[in-house]
N, C-alpha and C positions, 0 to 999 in steps of 0.2 A: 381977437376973440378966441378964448377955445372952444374947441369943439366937441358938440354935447356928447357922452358917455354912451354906448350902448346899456340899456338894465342889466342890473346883473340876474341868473336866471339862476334856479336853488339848487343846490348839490343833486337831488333828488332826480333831477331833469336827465341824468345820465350816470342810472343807479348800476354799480358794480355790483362783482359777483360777491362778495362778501360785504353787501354794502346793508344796514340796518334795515331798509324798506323793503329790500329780497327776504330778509328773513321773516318782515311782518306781512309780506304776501304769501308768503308758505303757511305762516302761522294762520291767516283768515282760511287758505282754500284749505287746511285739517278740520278748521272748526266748523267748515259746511259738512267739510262729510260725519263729522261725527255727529251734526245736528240731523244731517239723513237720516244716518244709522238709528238714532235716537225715534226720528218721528214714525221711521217706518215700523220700527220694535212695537212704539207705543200704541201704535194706532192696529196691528195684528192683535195684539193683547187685551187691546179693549175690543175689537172683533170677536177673539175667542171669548172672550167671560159674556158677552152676549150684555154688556152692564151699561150701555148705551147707545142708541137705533143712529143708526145715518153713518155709517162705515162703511161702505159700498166699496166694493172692487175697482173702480175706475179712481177714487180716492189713495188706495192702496198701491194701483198701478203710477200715478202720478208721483205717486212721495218713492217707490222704487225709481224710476225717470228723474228723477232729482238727483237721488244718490249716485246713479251713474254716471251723471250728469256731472255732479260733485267729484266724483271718485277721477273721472276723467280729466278733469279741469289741472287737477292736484299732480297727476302723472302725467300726463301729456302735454300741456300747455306751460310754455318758458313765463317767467312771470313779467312782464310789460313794463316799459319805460313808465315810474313813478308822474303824477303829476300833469298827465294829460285828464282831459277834461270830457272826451266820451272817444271810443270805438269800441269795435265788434267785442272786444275780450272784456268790456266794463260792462257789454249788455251780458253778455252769456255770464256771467256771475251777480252781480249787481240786480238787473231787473229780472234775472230768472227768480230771483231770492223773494223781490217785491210780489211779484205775478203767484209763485207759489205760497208765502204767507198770507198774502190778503186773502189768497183762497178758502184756507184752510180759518183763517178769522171769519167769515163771510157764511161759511156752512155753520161755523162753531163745531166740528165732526169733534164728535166723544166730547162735546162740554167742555172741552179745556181751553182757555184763554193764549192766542197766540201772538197776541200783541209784541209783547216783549222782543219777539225772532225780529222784529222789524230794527232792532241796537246792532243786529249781524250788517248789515249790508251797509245803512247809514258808517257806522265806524269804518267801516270798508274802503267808502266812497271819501271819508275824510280823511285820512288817516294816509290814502297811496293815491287818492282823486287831487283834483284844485277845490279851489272856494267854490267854484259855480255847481261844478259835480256834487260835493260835498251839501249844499245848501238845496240843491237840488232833490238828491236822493231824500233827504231829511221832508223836506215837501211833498213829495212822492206820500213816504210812509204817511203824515199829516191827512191827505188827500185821501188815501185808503179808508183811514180811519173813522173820518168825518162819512164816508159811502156807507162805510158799515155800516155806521149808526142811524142812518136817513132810512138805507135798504132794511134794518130791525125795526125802526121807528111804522114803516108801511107796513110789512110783516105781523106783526105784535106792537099794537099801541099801548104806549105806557107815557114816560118820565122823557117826554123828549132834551128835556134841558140837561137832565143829571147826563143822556149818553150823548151829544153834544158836549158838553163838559167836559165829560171824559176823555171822549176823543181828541178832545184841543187840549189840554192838558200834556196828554199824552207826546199830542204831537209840537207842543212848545219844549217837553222834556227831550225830543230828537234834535228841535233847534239848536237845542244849548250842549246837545251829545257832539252833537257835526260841527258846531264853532269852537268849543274846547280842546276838541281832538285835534282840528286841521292844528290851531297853533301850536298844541304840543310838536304834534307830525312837521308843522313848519321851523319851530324852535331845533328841535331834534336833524331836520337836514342843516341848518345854520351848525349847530355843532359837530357835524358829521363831516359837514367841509372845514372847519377848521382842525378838526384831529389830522382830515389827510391832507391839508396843506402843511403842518405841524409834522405830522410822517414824513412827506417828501421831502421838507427842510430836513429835518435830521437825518432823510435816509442820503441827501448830499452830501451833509456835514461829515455823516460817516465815512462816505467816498472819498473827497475830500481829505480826509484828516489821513487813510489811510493811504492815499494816493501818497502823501506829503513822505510819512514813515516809509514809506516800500521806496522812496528815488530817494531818501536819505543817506551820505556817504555813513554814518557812522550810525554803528548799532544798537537797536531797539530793545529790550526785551520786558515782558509785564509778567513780573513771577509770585504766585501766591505763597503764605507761609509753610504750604506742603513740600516749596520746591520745583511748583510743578508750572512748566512756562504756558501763560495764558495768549499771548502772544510774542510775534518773532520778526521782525523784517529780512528782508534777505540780506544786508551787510552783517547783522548780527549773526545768521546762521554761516554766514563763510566765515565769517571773525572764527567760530568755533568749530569749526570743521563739521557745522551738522548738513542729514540731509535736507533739498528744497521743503518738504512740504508734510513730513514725520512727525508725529507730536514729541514735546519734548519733555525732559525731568532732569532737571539740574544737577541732582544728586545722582544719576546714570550713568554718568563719566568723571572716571578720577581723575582726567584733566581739567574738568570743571568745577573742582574745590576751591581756587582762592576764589570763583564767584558764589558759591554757596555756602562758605565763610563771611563774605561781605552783605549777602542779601541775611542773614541768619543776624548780623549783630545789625540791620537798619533794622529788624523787626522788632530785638530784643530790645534795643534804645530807642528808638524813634527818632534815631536823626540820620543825616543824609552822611555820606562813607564815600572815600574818594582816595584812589591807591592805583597804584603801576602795580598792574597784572602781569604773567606769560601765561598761554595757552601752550600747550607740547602733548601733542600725541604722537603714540610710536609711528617711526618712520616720517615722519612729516617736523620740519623746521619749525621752531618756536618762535610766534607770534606775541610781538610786545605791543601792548595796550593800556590806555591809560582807561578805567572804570571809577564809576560814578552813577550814586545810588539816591534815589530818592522815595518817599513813601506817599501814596493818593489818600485821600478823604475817604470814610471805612463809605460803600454803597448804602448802608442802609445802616438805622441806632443800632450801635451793639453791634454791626458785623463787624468782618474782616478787612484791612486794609490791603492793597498791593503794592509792591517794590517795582519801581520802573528802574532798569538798568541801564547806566549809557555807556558806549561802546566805542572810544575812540582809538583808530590803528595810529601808533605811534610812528609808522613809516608817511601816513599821510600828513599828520603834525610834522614831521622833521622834514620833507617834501617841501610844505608850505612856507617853515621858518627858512630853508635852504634859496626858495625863490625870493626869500625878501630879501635875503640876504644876497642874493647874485643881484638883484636889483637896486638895491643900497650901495653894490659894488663898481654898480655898472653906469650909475651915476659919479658915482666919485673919479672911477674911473674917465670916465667924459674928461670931466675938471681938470686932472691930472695930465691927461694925452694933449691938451689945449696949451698946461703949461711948459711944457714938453718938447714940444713940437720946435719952437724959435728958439729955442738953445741947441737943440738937436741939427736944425739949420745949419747954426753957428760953428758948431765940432765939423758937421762934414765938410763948409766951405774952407776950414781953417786948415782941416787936414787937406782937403786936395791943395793949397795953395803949398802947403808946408811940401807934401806929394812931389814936387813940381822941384824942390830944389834940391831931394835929397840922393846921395849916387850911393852911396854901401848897400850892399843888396840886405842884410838885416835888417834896415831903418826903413827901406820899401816894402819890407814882408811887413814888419809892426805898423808904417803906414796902412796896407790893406787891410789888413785885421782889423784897424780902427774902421776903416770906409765898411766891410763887410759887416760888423757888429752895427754901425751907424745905421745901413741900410736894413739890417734886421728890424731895429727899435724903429726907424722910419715905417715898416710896415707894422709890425702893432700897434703903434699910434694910429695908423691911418684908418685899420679894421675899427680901432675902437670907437675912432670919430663918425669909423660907415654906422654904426648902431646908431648912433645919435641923427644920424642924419635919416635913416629909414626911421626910426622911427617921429619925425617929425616935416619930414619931407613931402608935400602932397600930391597925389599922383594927378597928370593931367589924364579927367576922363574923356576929352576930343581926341585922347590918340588915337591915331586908327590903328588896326588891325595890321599885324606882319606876316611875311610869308616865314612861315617857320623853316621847312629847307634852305631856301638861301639863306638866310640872318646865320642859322647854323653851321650851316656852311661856312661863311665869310669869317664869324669868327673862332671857327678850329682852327683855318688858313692862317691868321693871325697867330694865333695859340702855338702852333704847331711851328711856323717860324720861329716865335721866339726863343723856343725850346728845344729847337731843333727835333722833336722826335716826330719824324714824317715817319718812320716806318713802324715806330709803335703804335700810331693810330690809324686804326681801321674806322670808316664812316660809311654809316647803312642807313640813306635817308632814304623814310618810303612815305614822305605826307609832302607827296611835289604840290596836293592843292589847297594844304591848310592854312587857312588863316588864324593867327590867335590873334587875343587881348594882350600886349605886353608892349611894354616903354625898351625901346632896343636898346638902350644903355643899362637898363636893369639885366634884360635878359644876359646881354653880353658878361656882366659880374654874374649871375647867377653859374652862367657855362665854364665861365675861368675858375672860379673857385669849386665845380666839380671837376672837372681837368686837373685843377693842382694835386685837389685830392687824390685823383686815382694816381698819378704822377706820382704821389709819394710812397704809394705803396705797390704797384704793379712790379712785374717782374720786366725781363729784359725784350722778352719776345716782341716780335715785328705785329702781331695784333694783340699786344697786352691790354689797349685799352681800344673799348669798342664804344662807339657815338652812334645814339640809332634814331630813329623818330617814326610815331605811326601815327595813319590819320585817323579819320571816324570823330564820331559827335565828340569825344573828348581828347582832342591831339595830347599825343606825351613825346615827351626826348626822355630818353633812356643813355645816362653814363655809366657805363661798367668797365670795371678793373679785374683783372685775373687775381688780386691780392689774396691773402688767406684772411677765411671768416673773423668776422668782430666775434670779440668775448659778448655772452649777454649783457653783462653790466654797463660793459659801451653802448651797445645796442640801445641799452634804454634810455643812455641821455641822450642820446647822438645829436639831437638838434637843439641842444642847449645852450648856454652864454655861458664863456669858462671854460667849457669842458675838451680837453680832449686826452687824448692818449700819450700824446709825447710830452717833451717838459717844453719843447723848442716852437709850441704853437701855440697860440695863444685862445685857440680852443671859440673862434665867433666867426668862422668861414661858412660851418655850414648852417648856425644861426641867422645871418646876412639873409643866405640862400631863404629859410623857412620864411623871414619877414615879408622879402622882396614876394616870394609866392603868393602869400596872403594877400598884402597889398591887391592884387590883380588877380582875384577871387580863383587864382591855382592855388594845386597843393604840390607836397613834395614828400618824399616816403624814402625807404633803403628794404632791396630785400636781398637775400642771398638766393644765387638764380643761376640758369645758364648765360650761356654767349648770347647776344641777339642776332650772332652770325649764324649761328644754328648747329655749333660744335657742341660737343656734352663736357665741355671744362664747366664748372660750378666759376663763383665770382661775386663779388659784391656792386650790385648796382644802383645806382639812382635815379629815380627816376621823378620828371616834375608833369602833373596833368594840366592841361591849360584851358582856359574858358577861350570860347570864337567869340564873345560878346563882352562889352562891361556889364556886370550886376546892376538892375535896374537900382540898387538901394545904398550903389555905390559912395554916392557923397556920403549919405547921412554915416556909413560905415568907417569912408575914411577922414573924416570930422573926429568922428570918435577916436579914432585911434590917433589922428595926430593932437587930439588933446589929450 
């Protein structure tokens, strides 16, 4: 079964500050006091001309009392939550209104008919009251009415039926004042709550739509046919070298001609425009982009349309084609190093065997060079099969946790044998009680191939290359090399497939590295730095951060990734 709905309750129930029933409460407490003002003029004026008896001073003092009454009400009092049904602020205007009209009917003071004031409070009461208030007050005036005419009727006998008559008349025309109006007043909060539910959608949609443009890699811009930019997102103000938050004018900068060439002929023809741009301003490298123009539906018949400009960096395109293309390569490549490998086999066992019987030391030199070049292409086949295999190799998440110092330890020992360089490497472990998240056979490939690295490039010195590790919430091992700094351009692929600097490496060791990181929710970074021995030699070092824990969201992550 479901379960029944709360009522829904009228916009009005929780009337804002610029909400339509605040203004039509302002608008009733003016019209008391100009109805003071009004009574209390009138009724001094007919005092003074002396032009009808019964204006007494306590008459005059009342309808003063009123107005102050009124006046007070208007500047001092906040105006009430629409739609309640009686408190103190519905008497203090509402029946102060009835109490003072019926009075003033009741004497008839100065012969004028006051009836009519009795349409102030009823509207009042419907209009910012509920049904029952509303129905209410209207009865009230009703009930007045009918007193008058009984209390005239004892007074002065005459026509009882004709002021009977009247009276209900009268007070049937309040009935139908107070039910007309609530529905208006009720109609009117029904569409009150829908403009502002209707606002808050759009004022999302707007958020929303602009949130979307401002994280956009590529540029935004809304230019009218003056030139003059209506809006900007920030990839488009860097695309053009403008400031953050500066209005802009297309025509402002003579670097920004071929776009107010292209936005001038979408306006001239009316069709979209699409052209390889440069941006070049003095002292700053030129910026190649690809631009693309379109025009919006004019706001309104007969206005003006706008040019939305799109803003693509042709480094980020050529970025993108580049990674599909190292990925297209890197698959083929797989294929290839698979066919490879058992021929490759074949040459080295053929040559050691050939190795074995030959005695001219020429033919053992060409021997070696075969086995040396053998064992070269043996390891780029094998780096290229490690990609294939990180990336579809799944990590076990029951591994436990390793002591980061010893694993480290153990194998630089290893490393460091093989290589013989014990006195180039200095080791400064200070995380004796770290535990990480890592597979020991990863980490061990992660450490050799920073090792080889720095290996390739370090100098001779007996602490060329330093191995450090620190504890705290995020244990790191730090490999540094005394080597001389990377070019930026290296720098910026560093951790790519393919890439590297020599022609003699096949550019996917410290690729491997970045995989295996991820995998096991580390990272891995390079910065250029000191010693971690605490010398001020500068140095290129790397360093990997390690989680103490597996990522709770582990699986579902590395699912993904090994599909």
């Amino acid at each position: 079964m479901v379960a029944a709905q709360p009522p829904v309750r009228p916009a009005w129930h929780a009337a804002e500050p610029d909400s339509a029933f605040v203004r039509l409460w302002l608008g009733f407490a003016t019209a008391r006091v100009c109805i003071g003002v009004a009574l209390l003029l009138l009724l001094v004026i007919v005092k003074t001309l002396g032009s009808q008896p019964g204006v007494s001073g306590w008459l005059l003092g009342m309808c003063a009392t009123y107005l102050l009454a009124a006046l007070a009400v208007r500047l001092l009092v906040r105006p009430p939550r629409p739609g309640h049904a009686f408190d103190p602020q519905w008497v203090s205007s509402i029946g102060v209104d009835l109490l003072v009209f019926a009075a003033l009917q009741l004497l008839q003071v100065g012969g004028i008919y006051y009836a009519p004031l009795f349409a102030v409070p009823v509207l009042m009461a419907a209009v910012l009251g509920s049904t029952v208030l509303a129905l209410g007050t209207a009865a009230g005036a009703a009930l007045l009415l009918l007193a008058e005419a009984w209390v005239l009727t004892l007074q002065v006998p005459g026509d009882l039926t004709q002021r009977f008559l009247q009276a209900g008349l009268t007070g049937i025309g309040f009935f139908a004042l107070a039910f007309l109006a609530h529905q208006l007043a009720l109609r009117l909060a029904r569409e009150e709550e829908a403009g502002r539910a209707s606002r808050r959608a759009a004022t999302m949609q707007v958020q929303v739509n602009q949130l979307v443009i401002d994280t956009l890699t590529d540029g935004v811009l809304v230019v009218d046919p003056d030139g003059r930019v209506h809006a900007a997102n920030p990839a488009a103000r860097d695309l053009l070298f403008a400031p953050p938050a500066a209005p802009l004018q297309l025509d402002a900068e003579p670097a920004w001609e071929p776009l107010v060439e292209m936005a001038r002929r979408t306006f001239a023809g009316g069709e979209a425009q699409m052209a390889d741009i440069a941006i070049q301003r003095p002292g700053e490298a030129a910026r190649q982009m690809y631009a693309r123009t379109c025009l919006t539906a004019p706001q309104e018949p007969g206005g003006d349309s706008l040019c939305v400009v799109f803003l693509h960096d042709l480094r980020e395109m050529e970025a993108r084609l580049r990674t599909e293309k190292l990925a297209a390569m890197g698959r083929m490549s797989t294929a290839v190093a698979h066919e490879i490998r058992n021929p490759l086999a074949a040459i080295s066992q053929a040559n050691e065997l050939l190795a074995e019987d030959l005695e001219q030391p020429a033919h053992r030199q060409l021997s070696a060079m075969v086995k040396q070049n053998a064992q070269r292409l043996q390891q780029i086949v094998e780096e290229i099969l490690d990609v294939a295999r990180v990336q579809h190799q799944a990590v076990n998440l029951s591994t436990p946790t390793l002591a980061l110092d010893a694993d480290v330890r153990g194998h630089c020992d290893d490393w460091i044998g093989q290589h013989r360089s014990a006195g180039r490497v200095q080791l400064a472990l200070a995380a004796p009680g770290s535990a990480v998240w890592f597979e020991p056979d990863h980490l061990r490939r992660v450490l050799v191939n920073l090792l080889d690295n720095a290996l390739r490039y370090a100098s001779q010195r007996e602490d060329a290359i330093q191995v450090a590790t620190e504890g705290g919430e995020a244990p790191t091992l730090v490999v540094w090399s005394d080597g001389p700094g990377l070019d930026p351009a290296v720098e910026w692929h560093l951790f790519e497939p393919f890439f590297s600097s020599e022609s003699r490496s096949s550019g996917l060791g410290l690729y491997i590295c970045r995989q295996l990181c991820e995998r096991h929710g580390a990272s891995i970074g390079y910065r250029r730095g000191p010693a971690p021995a605490g010398d001020r030699r500068n140095g290129n070092a790397f360093f990997v951060a390690f989680r103490t824990a597996p990522p709770a969201t582990a699986t579902v992550a590395f699912a993904r990734m090994a599909a």
